[in-house]
C-alpha positions as CSV (number, residue, x, y, z in Angstrom):
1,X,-13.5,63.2,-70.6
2,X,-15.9,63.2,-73.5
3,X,-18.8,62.5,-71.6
4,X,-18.7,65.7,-70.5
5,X,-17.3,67.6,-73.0
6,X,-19.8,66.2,-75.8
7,X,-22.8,67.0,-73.3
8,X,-21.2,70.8,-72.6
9,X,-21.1,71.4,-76.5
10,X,-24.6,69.9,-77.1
11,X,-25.6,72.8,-74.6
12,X,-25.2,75.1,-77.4
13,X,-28.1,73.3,-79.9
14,X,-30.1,73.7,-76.5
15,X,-29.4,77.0,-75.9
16,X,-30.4,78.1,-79.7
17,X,-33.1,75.6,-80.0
18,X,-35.3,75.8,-76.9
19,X,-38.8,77.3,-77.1
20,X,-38.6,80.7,-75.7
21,X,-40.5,80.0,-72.4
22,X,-38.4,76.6,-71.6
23,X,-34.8,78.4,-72.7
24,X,-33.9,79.0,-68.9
25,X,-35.0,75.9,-67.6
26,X,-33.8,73.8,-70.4
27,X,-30.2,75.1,-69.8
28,X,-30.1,75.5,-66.7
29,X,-31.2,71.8,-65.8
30,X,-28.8,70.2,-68.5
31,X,-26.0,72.2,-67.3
32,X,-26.9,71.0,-63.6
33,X,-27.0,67.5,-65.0
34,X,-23.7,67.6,-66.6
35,X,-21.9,69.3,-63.1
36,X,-23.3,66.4,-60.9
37,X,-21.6,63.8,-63.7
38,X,-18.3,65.8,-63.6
39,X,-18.4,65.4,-59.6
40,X,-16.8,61.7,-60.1
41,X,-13.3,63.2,-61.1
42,X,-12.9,64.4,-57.4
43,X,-12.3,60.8,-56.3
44,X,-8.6,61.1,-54.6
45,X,-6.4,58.8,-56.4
46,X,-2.4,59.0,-57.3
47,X,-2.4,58.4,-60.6
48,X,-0.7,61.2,-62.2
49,X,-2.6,60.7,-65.2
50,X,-6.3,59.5,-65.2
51,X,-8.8,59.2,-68.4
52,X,-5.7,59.7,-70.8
53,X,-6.5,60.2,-74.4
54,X,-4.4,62.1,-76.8
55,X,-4.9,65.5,-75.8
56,X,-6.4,65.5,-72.2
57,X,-6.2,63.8,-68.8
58,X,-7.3,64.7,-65.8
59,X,-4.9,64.6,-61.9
60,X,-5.2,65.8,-58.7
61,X,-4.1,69.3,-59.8
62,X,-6.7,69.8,-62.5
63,X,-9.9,67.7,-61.5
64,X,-11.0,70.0,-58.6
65,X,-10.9,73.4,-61.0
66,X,-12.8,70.8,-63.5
67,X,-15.2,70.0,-61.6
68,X,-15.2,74.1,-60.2
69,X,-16.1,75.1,-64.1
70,X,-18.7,72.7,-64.7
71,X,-20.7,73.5,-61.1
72,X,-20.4,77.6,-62.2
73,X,-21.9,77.5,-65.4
74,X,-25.4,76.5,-64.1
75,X,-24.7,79.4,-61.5
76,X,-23.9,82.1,-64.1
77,X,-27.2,81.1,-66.1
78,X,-29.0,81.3,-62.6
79,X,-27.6,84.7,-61.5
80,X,-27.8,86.3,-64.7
81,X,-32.1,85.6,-65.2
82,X,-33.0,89.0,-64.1
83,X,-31.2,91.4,-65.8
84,X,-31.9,89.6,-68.9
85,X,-35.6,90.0,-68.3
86,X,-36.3,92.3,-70.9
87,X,-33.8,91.9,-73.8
88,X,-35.5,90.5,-76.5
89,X,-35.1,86.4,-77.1
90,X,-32.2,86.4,-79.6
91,X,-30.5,88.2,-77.5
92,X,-31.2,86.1,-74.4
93,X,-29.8,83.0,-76.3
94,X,-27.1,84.5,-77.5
95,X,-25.5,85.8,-74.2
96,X,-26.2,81.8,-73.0
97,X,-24.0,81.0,-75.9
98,X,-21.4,83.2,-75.1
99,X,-21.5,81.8,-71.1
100,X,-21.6,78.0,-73.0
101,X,-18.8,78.4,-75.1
102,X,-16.4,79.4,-72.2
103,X,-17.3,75.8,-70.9
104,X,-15.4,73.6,-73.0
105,X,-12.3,75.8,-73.5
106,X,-11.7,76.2,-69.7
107,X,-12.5,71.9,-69.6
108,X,-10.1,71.7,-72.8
109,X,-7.8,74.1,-70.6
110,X,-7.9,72.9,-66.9
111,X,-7.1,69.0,-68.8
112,X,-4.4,69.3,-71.7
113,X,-1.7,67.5,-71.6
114,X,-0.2,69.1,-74.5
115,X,1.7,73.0,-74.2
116,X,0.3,73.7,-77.7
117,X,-3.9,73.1,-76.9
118,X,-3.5,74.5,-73.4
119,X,-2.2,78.1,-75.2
120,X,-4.9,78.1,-76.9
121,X,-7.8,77.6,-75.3
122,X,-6.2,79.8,-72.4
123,X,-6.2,82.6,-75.0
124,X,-9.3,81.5,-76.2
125,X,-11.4,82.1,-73.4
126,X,-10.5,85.9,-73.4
127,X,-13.1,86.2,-76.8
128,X,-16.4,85.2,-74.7
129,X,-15.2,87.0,-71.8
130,X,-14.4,90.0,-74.1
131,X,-17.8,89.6,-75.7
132,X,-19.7,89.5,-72.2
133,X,-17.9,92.9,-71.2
134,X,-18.0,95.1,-74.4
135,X,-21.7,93.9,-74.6
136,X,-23.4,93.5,-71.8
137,X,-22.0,95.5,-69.4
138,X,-23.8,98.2,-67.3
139,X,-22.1,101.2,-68.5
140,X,-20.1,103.3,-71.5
141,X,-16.7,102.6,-69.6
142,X,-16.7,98.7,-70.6
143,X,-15.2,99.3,-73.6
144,X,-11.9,100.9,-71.8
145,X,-12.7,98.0,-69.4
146,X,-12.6,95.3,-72.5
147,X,-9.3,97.3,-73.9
148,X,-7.2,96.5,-70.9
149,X,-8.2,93.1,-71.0
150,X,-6.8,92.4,-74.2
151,X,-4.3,94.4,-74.1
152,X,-3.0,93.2,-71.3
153,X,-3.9,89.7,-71.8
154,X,-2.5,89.8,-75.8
155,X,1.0,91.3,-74.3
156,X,2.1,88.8,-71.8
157,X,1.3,85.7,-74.2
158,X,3.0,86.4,-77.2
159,X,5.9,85.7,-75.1
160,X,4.5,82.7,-73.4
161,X,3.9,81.2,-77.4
162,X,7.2,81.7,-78.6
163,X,8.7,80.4,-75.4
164,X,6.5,77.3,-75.9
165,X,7.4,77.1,-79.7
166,X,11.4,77.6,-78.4
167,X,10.7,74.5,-76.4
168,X,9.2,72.6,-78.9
169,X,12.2,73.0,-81.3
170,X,14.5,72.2,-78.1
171,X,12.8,68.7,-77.2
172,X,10.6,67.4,-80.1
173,X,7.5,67.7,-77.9
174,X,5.4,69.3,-75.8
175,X,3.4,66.6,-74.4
176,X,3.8,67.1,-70.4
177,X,4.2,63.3,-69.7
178,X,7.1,63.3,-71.8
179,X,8.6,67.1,-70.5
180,X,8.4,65.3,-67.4
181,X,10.8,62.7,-68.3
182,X,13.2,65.0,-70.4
183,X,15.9,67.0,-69.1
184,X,15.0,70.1,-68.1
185,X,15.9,72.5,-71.1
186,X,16.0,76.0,-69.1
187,X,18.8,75.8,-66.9
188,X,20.2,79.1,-65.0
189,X,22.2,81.4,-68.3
190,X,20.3,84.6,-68.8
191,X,18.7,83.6,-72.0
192,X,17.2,80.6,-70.5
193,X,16.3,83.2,-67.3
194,X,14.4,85.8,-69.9
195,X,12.4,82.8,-71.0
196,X,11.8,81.2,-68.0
197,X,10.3,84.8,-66.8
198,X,8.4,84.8,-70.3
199,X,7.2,81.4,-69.4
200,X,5.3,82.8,-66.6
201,X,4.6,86.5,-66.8
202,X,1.4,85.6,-69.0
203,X,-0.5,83.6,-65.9
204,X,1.0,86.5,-63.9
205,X,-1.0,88.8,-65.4
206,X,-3.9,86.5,-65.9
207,X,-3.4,85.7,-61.6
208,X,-2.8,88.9,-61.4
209,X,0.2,89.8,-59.9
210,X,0.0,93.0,-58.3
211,X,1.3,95.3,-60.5
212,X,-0.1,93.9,-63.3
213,X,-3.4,93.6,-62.2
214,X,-4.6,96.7,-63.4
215,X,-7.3,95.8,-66.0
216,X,-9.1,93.7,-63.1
217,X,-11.1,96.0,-60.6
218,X,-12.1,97.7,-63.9
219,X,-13.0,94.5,-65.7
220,X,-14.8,93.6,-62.3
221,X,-16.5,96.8,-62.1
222,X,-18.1,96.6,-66.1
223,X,-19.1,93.3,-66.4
224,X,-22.2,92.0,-66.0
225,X,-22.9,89.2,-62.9
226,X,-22.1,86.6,-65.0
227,X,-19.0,87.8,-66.3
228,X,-17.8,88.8,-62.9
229,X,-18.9,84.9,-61.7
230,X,-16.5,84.2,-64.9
231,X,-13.9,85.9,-64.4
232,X,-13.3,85.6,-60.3
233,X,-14.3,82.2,-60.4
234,X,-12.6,80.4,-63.3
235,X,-10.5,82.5,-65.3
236,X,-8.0,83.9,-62.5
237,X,-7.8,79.8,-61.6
238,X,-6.0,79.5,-65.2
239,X,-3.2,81.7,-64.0
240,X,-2.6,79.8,-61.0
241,X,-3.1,76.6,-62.9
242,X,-0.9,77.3,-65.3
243,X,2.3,78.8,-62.5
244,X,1.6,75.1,-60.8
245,X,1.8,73.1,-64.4
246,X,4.8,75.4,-66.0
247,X,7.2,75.9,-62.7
248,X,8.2,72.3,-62.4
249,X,9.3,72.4,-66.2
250,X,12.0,75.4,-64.6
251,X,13.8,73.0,-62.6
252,X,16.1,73.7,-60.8
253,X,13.9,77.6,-60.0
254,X,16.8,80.3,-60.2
255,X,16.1,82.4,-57.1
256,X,16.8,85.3,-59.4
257,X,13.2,84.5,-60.6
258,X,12.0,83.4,-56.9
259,X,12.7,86.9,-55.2
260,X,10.7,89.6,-57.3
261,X,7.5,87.3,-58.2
262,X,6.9,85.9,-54.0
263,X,8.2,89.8,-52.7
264,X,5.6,91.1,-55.5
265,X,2.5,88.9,-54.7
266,X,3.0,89.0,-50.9
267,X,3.8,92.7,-50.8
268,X,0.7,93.0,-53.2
269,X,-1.4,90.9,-51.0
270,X,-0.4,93.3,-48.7
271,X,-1.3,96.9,-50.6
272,X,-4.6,95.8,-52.0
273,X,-5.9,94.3,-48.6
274,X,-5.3,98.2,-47.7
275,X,-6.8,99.3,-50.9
276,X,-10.0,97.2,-50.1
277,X,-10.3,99.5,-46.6
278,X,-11.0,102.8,-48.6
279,X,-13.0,101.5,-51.5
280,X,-16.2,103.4,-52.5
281,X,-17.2,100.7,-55.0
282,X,-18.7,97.6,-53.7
283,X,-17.7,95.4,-56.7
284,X,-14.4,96.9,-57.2
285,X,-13.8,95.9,-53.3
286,X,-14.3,92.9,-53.9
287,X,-12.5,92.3,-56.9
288,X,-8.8,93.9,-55.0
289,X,-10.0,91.1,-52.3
290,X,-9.6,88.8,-55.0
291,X,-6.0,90.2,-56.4
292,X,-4.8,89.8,-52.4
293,X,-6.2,86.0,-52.5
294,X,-4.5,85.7,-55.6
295,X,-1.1,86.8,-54.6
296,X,-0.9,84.3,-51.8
297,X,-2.1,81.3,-54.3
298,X,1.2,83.3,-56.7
299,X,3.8,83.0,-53.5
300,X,2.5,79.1,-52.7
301,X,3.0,77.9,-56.3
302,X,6.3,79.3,-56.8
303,X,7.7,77.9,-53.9
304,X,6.9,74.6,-54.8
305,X,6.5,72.3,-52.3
306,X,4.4,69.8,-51.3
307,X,2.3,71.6,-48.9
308,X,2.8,74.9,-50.9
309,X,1.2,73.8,-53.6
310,X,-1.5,71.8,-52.0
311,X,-2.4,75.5,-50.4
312,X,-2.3,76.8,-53.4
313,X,-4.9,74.2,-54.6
314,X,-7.0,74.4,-51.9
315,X,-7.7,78.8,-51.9
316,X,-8.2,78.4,-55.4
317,X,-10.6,76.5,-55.2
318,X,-12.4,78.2,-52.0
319,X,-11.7,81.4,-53.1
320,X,-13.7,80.7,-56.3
321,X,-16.6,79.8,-54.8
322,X,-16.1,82.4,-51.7
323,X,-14.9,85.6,-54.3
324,X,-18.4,84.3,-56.9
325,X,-20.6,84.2,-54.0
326,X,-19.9,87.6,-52.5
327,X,-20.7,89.2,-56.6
328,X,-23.9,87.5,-57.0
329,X,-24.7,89.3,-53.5
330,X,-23.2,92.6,-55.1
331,X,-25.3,92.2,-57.8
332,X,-28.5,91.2,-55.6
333,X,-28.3,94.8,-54.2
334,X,-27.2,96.3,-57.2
335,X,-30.7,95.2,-59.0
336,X,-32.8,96.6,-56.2
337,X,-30.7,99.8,-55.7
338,X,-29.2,100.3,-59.0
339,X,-26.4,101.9,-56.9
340,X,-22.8,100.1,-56.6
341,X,-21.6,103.0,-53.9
342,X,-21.2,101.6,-50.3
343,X,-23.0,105.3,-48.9
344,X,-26.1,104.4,-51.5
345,X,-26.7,100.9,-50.2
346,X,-26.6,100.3,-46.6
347,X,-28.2,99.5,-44.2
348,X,-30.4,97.0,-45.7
349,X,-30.2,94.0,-43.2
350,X,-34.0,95.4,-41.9
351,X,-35.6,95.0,-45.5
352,X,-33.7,91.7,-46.6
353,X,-32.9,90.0,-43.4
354,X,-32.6,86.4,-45.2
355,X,-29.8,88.1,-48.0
356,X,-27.5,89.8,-45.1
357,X,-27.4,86.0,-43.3
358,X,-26.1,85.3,-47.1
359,X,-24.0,88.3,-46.8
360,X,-22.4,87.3,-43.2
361,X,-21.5,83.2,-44.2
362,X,-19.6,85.0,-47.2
363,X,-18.0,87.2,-45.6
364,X,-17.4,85.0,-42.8
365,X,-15.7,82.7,-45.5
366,X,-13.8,85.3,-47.3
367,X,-12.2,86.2,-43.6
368,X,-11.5,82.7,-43.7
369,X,-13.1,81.5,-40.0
370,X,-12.2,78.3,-38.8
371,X,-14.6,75.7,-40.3
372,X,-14.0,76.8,-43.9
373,X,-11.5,75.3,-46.4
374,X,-10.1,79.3,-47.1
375,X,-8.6,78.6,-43.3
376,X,-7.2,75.6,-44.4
377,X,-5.6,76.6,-47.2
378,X,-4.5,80.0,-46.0
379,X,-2.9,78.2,-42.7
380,X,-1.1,75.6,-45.1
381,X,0.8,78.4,-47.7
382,X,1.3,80.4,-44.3
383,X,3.3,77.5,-43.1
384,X,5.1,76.8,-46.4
385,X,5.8,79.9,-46.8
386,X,7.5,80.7,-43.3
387,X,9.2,77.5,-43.5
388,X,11.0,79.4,-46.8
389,X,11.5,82.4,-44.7
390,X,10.6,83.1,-41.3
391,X,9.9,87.0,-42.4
392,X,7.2,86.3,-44.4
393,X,5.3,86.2,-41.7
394,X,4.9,90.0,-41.0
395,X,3.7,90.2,-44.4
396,X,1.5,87.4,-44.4
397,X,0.1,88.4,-40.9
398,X,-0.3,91.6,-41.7
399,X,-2.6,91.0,-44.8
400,X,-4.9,88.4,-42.4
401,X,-5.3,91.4,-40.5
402,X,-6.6,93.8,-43.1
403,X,-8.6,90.9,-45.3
404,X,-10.3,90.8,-41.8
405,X,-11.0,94.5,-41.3
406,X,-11.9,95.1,-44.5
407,X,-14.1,92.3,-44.4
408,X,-16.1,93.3,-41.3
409,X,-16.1,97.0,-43.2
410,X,-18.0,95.7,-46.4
411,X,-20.5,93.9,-44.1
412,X,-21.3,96.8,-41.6
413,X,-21.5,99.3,-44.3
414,X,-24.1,97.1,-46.3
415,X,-26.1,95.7,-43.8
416,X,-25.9,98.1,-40.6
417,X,-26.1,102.0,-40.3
418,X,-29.3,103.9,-40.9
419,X,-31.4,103.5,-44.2
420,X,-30.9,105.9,-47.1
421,X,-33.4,108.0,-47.4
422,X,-34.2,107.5,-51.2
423,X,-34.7,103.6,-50.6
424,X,-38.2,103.6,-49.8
425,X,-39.2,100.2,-51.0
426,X,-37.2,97.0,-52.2
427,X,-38.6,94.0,-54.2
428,X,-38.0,90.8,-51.7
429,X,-35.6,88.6,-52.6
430,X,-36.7,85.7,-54.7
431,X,-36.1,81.8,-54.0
432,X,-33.7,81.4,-57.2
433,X,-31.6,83.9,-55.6
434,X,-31.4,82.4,-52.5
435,X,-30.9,78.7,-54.2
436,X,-27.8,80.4,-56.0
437,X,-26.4,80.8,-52.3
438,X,-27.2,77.9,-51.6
439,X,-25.4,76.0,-54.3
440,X,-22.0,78.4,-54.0
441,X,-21.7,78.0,-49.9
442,X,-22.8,74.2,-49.4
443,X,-19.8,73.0,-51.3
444,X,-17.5,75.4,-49.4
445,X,-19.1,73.9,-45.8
446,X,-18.8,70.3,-47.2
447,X,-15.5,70.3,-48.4
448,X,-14.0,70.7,-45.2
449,X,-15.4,67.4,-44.4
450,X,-13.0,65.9,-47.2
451,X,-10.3,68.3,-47.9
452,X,-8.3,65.6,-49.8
453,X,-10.5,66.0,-52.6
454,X,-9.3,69.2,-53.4
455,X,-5.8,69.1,-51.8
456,X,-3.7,68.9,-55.1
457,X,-1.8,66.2,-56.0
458,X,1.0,64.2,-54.0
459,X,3.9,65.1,-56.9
């Protein structure tokens, strides 16, 4: 574990040190350095516990979003070069910071093995984040943008913390090894039920659930690239993470608590499929894509089986990659345009044919076609959850369909359809943006060679 978390934190001295004309380089090569290292915790083995110190260990439920966080970091620093171009140098190192920083509190996140750390490194990730949105984002409405994110962040964990401290009193620890091996403490009386639901709501709202997913699109929308990569990538992954760790400490699950969350997420999976077909705004499309991924990782992990939560698994991980992909192609048109309306940018398949092929394997991969892992997984929580109920299956159906149509609508409005006529001349696109698609849609075509890498653990 601390070979890479020592190297992630001595990215920071790197960061601040560098001379000015090495500081991209320089971080971005170390950071690409350190993700290649972190690629030997994918090796499938049924340990529940590997590299076990005190505080953090590493299983087949959390080494695949590791390993996820430590390939995006060298991606964010990648995608966020050009709009950086003419801050002045301080500046420049101190939104690298900002990205570095996340790193090890997602790492210290993804691994703990005690309630107390995870808390708060899950809350402490919303400061960076916060930081990249109030700052750096593209215009005056970031700061309403940054308000719902703490707001609604701050109000679903204080109830999560005093749940976790009620625990604590309850059992003398809150090492998960050992939770494992106690009884479980919240059994089905209504007090236990309220904190059971407490227990959860706050990586429902981080997931989101719809309904609570409100301060998303318009995070989505403020943030700059690298903040969007962030937050669609890796922080939405802590909510699921955190549903998969917390649900088997709820044992037996009181259906009272089954019902509204899977009707919610699947219903919401549902709505903001259809909410995605009469967007005007090309990153808030794709961030309600991401709530109606989201909602089908929500419905897997609560059922909790086997296969349920080796779907589950399995879309987070190829959403992140897919749902980070398709923003750094928003923001390649968004730099050349400066528009974010559909109307404003299409048709420009005839002036960057090389970016729309980008822009039809991502698409093609959000739609989840057959030789991607979002198939995979989509087909597995599909299964799971019709093997629950056979009804689901209008609902889940129903939302292929739209992610489909909406899909194929993003696409033909931005890369078919006659010109604008204010777009008279585009820069080309460059090699390092090209190389960022590269490194988010290779792993996505390679894992389906292995899917057991990222499958979740057997539990």
């Amino acid at each position: 574990m601390l070979k890479i978390l020592l190297p992630t934190i001595m990215l920071l001295p790197t960061a601040l040190l560098s001379s000015q004309k090495s500081l991209w380089t320089n971080t971005t090569t170390h950071s690409l350095l350190i993700a290649t290292i972190s690629l030997h915790w994918l090796l499938p083995t049924y340990y529940p516990h590997k590299n076990l110190t005190q505080w953090t260990s590493t299983d087949q439920i959390s080494s695949p979003l590791l390993v996820l966080s430590c390939w995006l970091l060298p991606l964010m620093i990648l995608a966020s070069q050009n709009h950086l171009q003419h801050e002045p140098p301080t500046r420049k190192r101190i939104f690298i910071t900002m990205l570095i920083t996340v790193q090890p509190l997602l790492l210290l996140a993804f691994s703990a093995t005690e309630l107390m750390l995870f808390y708060i490194t899950f809350e402490a990730t919303l400061i960076p984040t916060l930081i990249l949105i109030t700052r750096w984002g593209s215009q005056p409405e970031r700061l309403s943008a940054g308000i719902y994110l703490l707001f609604y962040t701050l109000i679903s964990s204080l109830p999560l913390l005093v749940t976790i401290l009620y625990l604590h009193t309850h059992i003398g620890t809150l090492h998960l090894t050992m939770l494992k091996l106690s009884h479980p403490s919240l059994t089905t009386s209504w007090t236990d039920l309220l904190l059971s639901s407490a227990l959860l709501m706050a990586f429902m709202v981080k997931a989101p659930l719809y309904g609570l997913h409100l301060w998303l699109p318009k995070a989505h929308v403020e943030a700059p690239i690298a903040g969007s990569m962030l937050l669609a990538a890796l922080l939405l992954k802590l909510g699921g993470y955190g549903i998969m760790r917390l649900t088997l400490l709820i044992y037996p699950f009181p259906p009272h608590l089954h019902y509204p969350f899977l009707t919610l997420a699947l219903w919401g999976a549902l709505m903001t499929s259809s909410i995605c077909l009469r967007q005007t705004d090309l990153k808030s499309l794709i961030a309600y894509s991401s709530v109606s991924h989201m909602g089908l990782v929500i419905a897997a992990s609560i059922l909790q089986t086997h296969w349920s939560f080796s779907g589950a698994m399995i879309l987070m991980i190829s959403h992140g990659l897919t749902s980070s992909m398709l923003f750094c192609l928003a923001n390649t048109a968004y730099e050349r345009t400066h528009s974010r309306t559909l109307l404003l940018t299409r048709g420009l398949q005839p002036l960057l044919p090389l970016m729309a092929t980008w822009w039809l394997l991502a698409n093609l991969t959000n739609m989840a076609l057959p030789p991607t892992t979002n198939l995979m997984a989509e087909l597995t929580i599909m299964t799971a959850l019709f093997n629950w109920s056979a009804l689901t299956i209008i609902l889940t159906g129903t939302a292929t369909l739209l992610t489909a149509s909406y899909t194929l609508f993003m696409l033909l409005t931005t890369q078919r359809g006659t010109l604008p006529t204010h777009i008279t001349s585009l820069q080309n696109s460059s090699t390092r943006e090209h190389l960022l698609m590269t490194l988010h849609i290779t792993p996505l075509l390679l894992l389906i060679l292995k899917p057991e890498m990222i499958s979740g653990m057997p539990l």
